[in-house]
SERO-4910 file (N, C-alpha, C, O; in steps of 0.05 Angstrom, whole numbers):
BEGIN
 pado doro    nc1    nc2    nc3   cac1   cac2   cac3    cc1    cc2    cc3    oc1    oc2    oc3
  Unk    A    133    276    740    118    302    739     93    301    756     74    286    751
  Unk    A     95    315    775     69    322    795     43    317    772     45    318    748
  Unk    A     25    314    784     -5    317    764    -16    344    769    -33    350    752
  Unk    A     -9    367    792    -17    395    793     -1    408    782      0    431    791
  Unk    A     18    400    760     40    410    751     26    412    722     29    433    709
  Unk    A      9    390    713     -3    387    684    -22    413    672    -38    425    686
  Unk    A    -19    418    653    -29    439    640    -65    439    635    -74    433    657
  Unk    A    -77    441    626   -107    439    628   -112    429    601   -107    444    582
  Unk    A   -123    405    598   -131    388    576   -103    376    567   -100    365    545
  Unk    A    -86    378    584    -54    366    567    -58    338    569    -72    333    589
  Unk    A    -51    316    554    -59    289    552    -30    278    558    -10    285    544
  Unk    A    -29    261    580      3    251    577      1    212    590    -20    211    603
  Unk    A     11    193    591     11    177    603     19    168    627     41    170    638
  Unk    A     -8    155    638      4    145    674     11    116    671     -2    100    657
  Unk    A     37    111    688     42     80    690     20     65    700      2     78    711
  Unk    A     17     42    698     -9     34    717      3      8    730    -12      1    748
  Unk    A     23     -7    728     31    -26    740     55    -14    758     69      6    754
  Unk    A     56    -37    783     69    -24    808     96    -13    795    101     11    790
  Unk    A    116    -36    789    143    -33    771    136    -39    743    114    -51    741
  Unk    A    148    -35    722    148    -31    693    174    -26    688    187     -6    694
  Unk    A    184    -52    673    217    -54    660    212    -38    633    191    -37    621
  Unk    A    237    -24    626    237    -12    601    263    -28    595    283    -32    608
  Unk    A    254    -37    570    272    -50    556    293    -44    536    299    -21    530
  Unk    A    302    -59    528    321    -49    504    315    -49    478    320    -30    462
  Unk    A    299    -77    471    282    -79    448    251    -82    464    247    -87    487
  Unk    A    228    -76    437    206    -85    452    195   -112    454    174   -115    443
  Unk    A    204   -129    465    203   -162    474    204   -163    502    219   -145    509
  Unk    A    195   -178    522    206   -174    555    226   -191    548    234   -193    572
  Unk    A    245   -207    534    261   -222    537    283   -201    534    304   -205    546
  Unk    A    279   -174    515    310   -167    519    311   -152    546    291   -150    561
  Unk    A    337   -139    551    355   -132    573    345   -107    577    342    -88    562
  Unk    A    337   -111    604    320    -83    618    334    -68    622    355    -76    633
  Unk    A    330    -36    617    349    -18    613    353      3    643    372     15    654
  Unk    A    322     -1    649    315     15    676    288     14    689    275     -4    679
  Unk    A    274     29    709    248     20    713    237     39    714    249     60    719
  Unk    A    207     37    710    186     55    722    163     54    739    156     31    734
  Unk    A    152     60    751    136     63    773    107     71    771     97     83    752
  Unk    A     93     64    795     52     67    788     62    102    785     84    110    792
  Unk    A     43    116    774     34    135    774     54    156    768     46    179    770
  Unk    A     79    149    760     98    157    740     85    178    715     67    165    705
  Unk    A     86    206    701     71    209    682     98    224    660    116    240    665
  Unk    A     90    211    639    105    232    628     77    237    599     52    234    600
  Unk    A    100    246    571     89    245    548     91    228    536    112    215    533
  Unk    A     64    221    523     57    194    516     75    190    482     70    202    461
  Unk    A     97    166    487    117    161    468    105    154    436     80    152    436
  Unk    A    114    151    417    116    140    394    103    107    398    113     96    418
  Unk    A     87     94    386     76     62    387     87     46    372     81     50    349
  Unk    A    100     31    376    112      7    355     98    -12    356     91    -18    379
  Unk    A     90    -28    334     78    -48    342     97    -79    329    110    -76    308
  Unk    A     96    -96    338    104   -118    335     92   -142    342     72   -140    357
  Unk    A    101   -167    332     91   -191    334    115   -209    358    138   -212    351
  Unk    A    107   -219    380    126   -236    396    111   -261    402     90   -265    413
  Unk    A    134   -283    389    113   -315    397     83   -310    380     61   -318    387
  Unk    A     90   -299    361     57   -302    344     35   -283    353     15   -283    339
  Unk    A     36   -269    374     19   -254    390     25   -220    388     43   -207    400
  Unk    A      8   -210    373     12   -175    372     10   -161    390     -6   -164    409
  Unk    A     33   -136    385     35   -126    409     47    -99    405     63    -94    387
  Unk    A     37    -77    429     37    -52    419     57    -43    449     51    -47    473
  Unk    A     77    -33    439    105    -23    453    108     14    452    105     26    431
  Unk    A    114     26    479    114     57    471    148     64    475    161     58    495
  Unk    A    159     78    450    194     73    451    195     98    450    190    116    434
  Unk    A    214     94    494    214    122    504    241    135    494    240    160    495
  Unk    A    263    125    485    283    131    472    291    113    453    277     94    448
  Unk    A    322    119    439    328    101    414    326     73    426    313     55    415
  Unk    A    343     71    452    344     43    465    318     34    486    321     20    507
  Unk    A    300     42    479    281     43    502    257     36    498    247     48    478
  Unk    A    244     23    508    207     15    513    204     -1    533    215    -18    547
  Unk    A    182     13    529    158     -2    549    133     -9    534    128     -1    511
  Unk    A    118    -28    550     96    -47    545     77    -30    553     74    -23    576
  Unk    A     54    -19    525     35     -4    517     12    -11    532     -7      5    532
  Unk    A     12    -34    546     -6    -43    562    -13    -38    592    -31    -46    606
  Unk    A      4    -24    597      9    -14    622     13     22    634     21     32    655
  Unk    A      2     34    605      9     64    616    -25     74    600    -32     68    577
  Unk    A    -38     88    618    -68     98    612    -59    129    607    -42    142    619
  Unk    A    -74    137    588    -79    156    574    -91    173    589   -115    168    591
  Unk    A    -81    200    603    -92    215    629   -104    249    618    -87    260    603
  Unk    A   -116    257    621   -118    281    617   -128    306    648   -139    300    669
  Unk    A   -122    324    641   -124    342    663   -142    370    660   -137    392    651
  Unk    A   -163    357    671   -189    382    673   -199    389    699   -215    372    707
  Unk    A   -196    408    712   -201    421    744   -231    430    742   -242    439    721
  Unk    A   -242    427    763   -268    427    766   -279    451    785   -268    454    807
  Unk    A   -299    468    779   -309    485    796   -335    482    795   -345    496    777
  Unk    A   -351    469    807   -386    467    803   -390    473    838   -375    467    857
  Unk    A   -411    483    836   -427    483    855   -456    479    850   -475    495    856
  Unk    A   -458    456    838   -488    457    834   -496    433    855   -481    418    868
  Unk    A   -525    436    854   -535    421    873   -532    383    876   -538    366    859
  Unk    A   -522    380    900   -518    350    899   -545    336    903   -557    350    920
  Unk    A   -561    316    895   -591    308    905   -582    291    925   -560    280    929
  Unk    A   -603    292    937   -607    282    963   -603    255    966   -604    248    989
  Unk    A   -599    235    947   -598    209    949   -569    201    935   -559    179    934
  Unk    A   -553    233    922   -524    222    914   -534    224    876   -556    220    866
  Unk    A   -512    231    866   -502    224    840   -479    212    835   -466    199    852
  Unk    A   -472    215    815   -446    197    806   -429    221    792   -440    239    779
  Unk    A   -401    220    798   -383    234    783   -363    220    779   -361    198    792
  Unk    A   -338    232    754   -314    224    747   -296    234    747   -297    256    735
  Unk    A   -267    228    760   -238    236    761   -233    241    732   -232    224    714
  Unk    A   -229    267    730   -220    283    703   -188    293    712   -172    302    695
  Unk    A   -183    291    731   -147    285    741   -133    265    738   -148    245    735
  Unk    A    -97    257    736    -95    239    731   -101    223    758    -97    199    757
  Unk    A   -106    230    773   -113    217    805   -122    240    826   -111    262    828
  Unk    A   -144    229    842   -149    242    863   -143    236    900   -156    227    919
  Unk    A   -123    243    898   -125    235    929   -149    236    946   -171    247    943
  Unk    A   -139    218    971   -176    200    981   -166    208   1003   -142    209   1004
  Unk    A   -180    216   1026   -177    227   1056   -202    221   1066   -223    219   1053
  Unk    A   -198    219   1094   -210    211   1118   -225    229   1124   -245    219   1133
  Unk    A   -226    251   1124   -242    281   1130   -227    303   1111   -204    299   1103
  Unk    A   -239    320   1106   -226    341   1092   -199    357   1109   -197    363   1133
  Unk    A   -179    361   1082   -160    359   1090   -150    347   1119   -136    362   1133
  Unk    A   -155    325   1128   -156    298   1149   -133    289   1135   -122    301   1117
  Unk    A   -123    257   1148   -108    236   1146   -116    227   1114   -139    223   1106
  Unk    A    -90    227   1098    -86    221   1074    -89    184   1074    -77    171   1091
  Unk    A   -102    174   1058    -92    143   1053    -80    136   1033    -71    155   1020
  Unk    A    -78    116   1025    -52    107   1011    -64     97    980    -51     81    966
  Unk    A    -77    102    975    -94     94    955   -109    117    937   -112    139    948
  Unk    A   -116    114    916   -125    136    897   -142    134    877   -136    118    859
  Unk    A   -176    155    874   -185    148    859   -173    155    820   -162    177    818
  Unk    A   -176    138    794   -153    147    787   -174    166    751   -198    167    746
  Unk    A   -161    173    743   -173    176    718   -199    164    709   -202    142    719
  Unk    A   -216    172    694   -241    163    686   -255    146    707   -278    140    699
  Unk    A   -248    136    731   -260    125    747   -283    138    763   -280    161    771
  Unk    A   -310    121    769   -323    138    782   -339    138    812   -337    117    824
  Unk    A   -349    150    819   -353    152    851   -384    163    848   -401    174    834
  Unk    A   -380    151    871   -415    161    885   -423    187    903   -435    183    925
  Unk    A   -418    205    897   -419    231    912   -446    232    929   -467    224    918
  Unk    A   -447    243    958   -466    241    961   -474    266    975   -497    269    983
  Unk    A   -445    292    981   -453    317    986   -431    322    983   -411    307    982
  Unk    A   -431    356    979   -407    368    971   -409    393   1004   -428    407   1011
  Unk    A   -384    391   1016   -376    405   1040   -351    425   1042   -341    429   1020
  Unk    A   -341    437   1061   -326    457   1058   -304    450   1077   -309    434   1095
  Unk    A   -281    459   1077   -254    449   1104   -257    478   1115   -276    491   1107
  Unk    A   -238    491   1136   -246    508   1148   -229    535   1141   -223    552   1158
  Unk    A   -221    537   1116   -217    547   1094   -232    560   1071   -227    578   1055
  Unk    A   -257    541   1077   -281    546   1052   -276    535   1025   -287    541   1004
  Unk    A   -260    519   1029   -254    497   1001   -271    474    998   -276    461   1018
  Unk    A   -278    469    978   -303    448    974   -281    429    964   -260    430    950
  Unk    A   -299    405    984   -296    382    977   -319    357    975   -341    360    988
  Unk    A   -315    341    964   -337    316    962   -333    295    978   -312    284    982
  Unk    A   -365    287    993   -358    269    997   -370    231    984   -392    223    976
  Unk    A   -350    222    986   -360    191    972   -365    167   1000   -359    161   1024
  Unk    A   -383    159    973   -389    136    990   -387    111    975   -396    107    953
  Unk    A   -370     92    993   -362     68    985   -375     50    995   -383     49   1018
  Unk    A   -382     26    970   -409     14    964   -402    -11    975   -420    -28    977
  Unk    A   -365    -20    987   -367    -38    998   -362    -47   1027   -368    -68   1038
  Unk    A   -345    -20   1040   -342    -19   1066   -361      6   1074   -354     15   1096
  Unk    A   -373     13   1068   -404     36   1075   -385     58   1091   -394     66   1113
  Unk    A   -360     69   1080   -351     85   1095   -352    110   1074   -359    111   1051
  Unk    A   -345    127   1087   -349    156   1074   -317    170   1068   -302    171   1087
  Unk    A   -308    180   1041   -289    187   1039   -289    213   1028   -311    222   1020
  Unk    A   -263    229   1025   -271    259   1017   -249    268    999   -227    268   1009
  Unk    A   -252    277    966   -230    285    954   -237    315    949   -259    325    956
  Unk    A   -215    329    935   -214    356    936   -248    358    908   -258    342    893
  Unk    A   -251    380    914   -279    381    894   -273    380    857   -288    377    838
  Unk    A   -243    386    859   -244    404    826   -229    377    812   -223    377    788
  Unk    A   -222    353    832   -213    333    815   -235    313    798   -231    295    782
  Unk    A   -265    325    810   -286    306    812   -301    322    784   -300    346    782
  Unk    A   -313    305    762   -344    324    752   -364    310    755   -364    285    750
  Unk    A   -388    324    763   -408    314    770   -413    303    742   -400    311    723
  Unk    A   -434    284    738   -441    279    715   -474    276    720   -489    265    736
  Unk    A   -478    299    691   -514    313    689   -529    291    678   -519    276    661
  Unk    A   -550    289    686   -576    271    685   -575    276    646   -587    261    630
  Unk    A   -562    294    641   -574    294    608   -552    264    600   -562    249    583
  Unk    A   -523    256    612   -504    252    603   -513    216    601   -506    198    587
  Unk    A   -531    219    623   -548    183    628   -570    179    612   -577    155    608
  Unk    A   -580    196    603   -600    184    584   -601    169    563   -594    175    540
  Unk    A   -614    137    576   -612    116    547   -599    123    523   -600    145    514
  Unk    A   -590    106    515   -597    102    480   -603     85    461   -607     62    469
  Unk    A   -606     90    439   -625     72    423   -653     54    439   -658     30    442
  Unk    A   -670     83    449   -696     76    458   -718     72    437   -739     62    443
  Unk    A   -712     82    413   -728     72    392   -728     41    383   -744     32    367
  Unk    A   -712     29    394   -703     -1    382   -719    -13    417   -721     -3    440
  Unk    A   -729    -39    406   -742    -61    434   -716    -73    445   -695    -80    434
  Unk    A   -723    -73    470   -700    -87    481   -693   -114    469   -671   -125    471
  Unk    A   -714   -124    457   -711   -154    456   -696   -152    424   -692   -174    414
  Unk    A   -690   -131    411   -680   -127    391   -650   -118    390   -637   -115    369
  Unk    A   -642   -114    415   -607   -109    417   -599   -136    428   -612   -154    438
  Unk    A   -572   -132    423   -562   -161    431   -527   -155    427   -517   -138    412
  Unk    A   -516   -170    441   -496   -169    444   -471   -192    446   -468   -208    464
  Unk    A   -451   -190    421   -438   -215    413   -406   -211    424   -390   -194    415
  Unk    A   -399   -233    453   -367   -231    454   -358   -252    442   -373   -270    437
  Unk    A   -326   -253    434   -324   -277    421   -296   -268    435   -286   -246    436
  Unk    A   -287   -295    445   -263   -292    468   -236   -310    452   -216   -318    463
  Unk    A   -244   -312    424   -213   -318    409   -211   -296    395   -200   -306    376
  Unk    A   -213   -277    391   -217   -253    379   -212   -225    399   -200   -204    393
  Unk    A   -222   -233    420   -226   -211    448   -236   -191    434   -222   -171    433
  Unk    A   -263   -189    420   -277   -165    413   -300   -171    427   -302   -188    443
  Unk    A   -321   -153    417   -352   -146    429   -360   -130    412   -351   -107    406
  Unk    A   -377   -142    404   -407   -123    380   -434   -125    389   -448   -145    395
  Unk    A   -438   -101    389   -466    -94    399   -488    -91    362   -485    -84    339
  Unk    A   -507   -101    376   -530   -101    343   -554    -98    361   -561   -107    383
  Unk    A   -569    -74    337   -591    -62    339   -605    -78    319   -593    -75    298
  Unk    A   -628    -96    317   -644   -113    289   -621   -124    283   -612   -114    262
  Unk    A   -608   -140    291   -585   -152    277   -560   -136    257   -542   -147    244
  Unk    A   -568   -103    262   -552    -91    259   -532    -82    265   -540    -60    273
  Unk    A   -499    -82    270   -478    -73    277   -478    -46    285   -476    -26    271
  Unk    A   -481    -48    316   -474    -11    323   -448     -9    337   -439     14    342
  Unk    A   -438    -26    343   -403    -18    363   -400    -44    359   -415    -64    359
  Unk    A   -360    -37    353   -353    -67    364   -322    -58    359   -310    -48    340
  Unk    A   -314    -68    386   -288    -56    399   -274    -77    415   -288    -92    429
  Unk    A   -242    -79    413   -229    -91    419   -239    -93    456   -250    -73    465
  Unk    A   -235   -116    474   -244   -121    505   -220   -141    516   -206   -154    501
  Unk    A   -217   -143    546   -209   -165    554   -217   -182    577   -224   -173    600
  Unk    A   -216   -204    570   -232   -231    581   -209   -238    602   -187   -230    609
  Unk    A   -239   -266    612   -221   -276    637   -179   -288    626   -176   -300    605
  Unk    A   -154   -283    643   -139   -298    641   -140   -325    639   -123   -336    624
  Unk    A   -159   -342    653   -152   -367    663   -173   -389    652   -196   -379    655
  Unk    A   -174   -411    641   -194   -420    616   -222   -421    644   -217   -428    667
  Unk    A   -249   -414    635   -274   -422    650   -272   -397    665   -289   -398    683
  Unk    A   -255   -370    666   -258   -346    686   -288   -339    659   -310   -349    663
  Unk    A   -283   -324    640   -312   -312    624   -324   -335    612   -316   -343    590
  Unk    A   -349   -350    631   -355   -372    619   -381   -370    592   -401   -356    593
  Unk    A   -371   -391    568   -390   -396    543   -412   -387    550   -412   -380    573
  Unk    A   -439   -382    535   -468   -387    537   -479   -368    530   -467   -353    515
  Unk    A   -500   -363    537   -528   -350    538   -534   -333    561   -533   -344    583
  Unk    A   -540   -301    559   -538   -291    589   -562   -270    577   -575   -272    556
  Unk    A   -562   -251    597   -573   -223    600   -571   -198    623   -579   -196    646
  Unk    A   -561   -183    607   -558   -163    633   -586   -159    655   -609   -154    650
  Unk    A   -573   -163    678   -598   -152    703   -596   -144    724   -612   -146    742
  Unk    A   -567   -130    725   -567   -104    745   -549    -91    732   -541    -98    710
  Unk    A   -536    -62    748   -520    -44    746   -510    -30    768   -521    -34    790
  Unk    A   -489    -14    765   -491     -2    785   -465     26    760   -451     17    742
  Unk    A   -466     49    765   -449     59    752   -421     67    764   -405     84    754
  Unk    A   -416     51    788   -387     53    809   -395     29    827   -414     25    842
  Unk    A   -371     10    817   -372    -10    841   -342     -9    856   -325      5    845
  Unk    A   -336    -26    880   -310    -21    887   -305    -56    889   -313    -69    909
  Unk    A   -297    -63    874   -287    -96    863   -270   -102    890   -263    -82    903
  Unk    A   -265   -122    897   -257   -137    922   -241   -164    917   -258   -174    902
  Unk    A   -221   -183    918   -216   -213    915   -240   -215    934   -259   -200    936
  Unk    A   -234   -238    947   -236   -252    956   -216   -258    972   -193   -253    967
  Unk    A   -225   -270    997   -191   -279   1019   -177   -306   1012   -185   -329   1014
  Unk    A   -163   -300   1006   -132   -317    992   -135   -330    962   -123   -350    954
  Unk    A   -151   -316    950   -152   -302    919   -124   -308    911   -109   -305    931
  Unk    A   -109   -317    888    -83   -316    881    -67   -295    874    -43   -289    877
  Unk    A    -84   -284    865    -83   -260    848   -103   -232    868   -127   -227    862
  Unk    A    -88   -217    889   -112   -202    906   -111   -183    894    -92   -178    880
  Unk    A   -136   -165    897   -136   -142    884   -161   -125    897   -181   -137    906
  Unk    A   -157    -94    897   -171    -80    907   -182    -64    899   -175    -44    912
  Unk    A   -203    -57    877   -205    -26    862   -223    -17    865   -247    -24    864
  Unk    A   -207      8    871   -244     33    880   -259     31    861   -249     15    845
  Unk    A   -280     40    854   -291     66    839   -289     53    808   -280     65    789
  Unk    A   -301     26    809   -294     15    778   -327     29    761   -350     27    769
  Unk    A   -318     38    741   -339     49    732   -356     39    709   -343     35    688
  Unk    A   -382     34    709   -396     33    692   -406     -2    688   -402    -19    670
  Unk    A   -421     -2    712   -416    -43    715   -437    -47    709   -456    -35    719
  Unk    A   -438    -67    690   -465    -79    671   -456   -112    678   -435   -122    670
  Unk    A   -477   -127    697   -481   -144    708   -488   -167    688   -499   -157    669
  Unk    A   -486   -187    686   -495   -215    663   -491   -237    670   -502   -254    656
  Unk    A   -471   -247    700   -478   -280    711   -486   -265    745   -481   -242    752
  Unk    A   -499   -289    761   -500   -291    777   -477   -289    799   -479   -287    824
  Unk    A   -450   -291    778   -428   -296    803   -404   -281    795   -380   -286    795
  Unk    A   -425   -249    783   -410   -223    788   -395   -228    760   -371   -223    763
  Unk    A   -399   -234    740   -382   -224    715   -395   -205    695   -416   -212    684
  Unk    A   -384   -178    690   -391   -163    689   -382   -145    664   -361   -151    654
  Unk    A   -397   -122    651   -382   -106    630   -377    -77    654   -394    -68    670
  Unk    A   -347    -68    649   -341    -48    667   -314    -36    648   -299    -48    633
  Unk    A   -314     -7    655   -290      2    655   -267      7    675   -268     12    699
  Unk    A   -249      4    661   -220     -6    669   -194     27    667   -186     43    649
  Unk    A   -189     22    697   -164     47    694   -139     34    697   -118     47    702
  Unk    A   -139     16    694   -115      0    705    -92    -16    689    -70    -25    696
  Unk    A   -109    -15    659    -88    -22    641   -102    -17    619   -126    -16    619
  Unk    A    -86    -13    598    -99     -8    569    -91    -29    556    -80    -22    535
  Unk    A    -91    -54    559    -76    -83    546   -105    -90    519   -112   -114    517
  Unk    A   -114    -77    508   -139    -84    496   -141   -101    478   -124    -96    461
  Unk    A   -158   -126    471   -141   -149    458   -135   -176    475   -126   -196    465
  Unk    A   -138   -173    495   -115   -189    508   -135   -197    534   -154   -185    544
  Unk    A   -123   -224    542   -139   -237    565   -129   -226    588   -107   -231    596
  Unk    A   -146   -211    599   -128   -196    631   -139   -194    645   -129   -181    663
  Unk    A   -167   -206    650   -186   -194    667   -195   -226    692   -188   -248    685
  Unk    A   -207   -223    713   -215   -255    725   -240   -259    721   -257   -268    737
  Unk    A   -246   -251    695   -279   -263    689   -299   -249    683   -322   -256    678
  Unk    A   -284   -219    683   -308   -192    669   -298   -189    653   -275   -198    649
  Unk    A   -315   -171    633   -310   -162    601   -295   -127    612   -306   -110    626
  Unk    A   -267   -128    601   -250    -98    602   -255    -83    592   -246    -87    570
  Unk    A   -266    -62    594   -264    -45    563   -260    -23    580   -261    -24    604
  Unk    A   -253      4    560   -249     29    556   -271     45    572   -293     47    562
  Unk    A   -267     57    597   -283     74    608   -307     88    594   -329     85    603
  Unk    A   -303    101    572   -322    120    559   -331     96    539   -342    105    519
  Unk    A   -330     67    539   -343     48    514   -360     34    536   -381     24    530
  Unk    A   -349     34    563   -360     15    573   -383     36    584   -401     23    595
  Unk    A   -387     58    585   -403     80    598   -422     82    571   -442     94    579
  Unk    A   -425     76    545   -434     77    525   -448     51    530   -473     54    527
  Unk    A   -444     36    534   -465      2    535   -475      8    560   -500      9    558
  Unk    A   -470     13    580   -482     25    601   -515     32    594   -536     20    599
  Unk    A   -507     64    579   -531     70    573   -544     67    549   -560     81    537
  Unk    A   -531     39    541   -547     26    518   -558      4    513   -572      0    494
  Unk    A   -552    -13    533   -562    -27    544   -581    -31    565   -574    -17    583
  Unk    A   -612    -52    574   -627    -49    583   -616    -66    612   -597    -80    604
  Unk    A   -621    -69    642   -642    -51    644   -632    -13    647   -608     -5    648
  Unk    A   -649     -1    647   -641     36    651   -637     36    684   -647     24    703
  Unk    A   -621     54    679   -617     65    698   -614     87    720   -593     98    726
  Unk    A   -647     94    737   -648    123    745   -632    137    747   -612    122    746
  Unk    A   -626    154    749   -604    172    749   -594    179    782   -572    179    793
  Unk    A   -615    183    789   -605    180    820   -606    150    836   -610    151    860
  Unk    A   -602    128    824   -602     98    832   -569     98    831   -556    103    810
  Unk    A   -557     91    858   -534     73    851   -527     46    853   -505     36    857
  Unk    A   -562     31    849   -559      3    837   -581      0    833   -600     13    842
  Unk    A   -583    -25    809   -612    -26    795   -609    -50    790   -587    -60    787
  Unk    A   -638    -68    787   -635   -102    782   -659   -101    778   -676    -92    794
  Unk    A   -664   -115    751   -684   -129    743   -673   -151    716   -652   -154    704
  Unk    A   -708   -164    713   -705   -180    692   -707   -168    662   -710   -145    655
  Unk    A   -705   -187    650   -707   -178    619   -695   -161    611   -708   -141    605
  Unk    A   -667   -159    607   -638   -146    605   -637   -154    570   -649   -167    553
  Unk    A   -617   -136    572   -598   -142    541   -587   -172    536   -568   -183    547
  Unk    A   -603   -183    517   -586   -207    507   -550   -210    500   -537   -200    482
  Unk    A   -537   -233    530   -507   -225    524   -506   -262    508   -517   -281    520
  Unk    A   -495   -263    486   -485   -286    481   -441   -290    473   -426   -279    457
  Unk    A   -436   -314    497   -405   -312    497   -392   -332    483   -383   -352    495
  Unk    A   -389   -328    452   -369   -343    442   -342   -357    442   -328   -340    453
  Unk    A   -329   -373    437   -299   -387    435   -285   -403    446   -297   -420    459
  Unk    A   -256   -403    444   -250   -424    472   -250   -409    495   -235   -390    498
  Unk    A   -267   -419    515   -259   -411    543   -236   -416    553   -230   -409    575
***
């Protein structure tokens, strides 16, 4: 199903891995029935959950003989955008409220092959017209400094009211924040008080999210993540949203469009979470973040401490 096909606020699921076996039972060991594809959407199935090899696990069963692995299809919704309000002069930040926005070279220009996707977010830094009079945005990418342009109504700007801190009544030196990586959760405490604490996922590989003592001391609210050259595992993602900084060598709290595996070790050394949880520590955690800054670094951050076996 097209995504300009989707109804307005209709909620349905996008595949997020390239191929995706549907199986017969929900185990990958039984007999794959058929496949599915990135960006595939339908209606989001019935959840079974089960235990395989000791390890829980949440399966969506698309017919009697049928599932797929719950970990691999994101929860999309579809809201079209008409703003014309003013872009500032130094750029704001907005979010794909589509299940994807196509990315172009110039308005209506050369299509590329790539897509910003749901809840992900971008750095807008003016909004322009094709020669039509259709508004479109343009972005700017934070790691090849090039300029890209999607249609305007896949984008929402997001208002200076939507960034304002929280829990500014509490001292910084009074929040703190506990992962514990046999568990794959994260609890945030205000005075040693419990204010969130939500399933995350950690590095795959033992020593990717390393033990210790940290503190947040930068941000940025859109980064575009990169391997490294001959990385095992390469990977390329725009527009990761909501990056809360804690080692020197880029491990990070961010939201994730790319899989909903929550629970589970999936990540090469950043903390996974949920777009709108990880956009919540964002602005709840110190340091703040101007509203028109799309990067910020200082000292004396949120206390991160990382529990378990690495």
């Amino acid at each position: 199903e097209p995504a300009h096909a989707l109804l307005e606020g209709e909620e349905v699921g996008r595949i997020t891995a390239d191929i995706l076996a549907v199986r017969r039972e929900p185990t990958t060991e039984s007999r794959t029935a058929r496949y599915i594809y990135k960006d595939d959407l339908m209606k989001i199935p019935p959840i079974v959950e089960v235990v395989n090899k000791g390890i829980k696990e949440k399966w969506y069963q698309l017919a009697e003989d049928e599932y797929c692995y719950a970990g691999f299809m994101q929860p999309v919704k579809c809201f079209r955008n008409v703003d014309y309000q003013e872009i500032p002069a130094n750029g704001c930040v907005a979010e794909v409220t589509m299940p994807w926005a196509d990315v172009y070279a110039s308005p209506r220009g050369y299509k590329y092959d790539f897509r910003y996707y749901y809840q992900s977010a971008q750095w807008v830094t003016q909004r322009v017209f094709d020669e039509y009079g259709v508004p479109w945005y343009e972005v700017s990418d934070d790691w090849d400094r090039r300029k890209y342009y999607v249609r305007a109504y896949t984008l929402r700007i997001v208002s200076r009211e939507e960034l304002t801190p929280l829990g500014t009544d509490v001292p910084s030196s009074e929040k703190s924040i506990l992962i514990d990586l046999d568990t794959q959760t994260m609890v945030a405490f205000e005075r040693k008080k419990e204010v969130y604490q939500g399933l995350i996922c950690t590095g795959m590989l033992p020593g990717y999210t390393p033990n210790g003592e940290f503190e947040i001391f930068s941000k940025r609210p859109s980064r575009r993540m990169v391997s490294d050259e001959g990385y095992q595992w390469p990977y390329d993602l725009p527009c990761v949203p909501w990056v809360s900084y804690f080692t020197q060598r880029g491990v990070a709290f961010h939201g994730v469009y790319w899989h909903s595996n929550w629970g589970h070790r999936m990540s090469n050394g950043c903390i996974n979470m949920p777009p709108e949880e990880a956009k919540w520590l964002y602005r709840w955690t110190e340091p703040s973040v101007p509203f028109e800054r799309n990067y910020y670094e200082t000292l004396g951050g949120t206390k991160v401490k990382v529990i378990g076996k690495p």
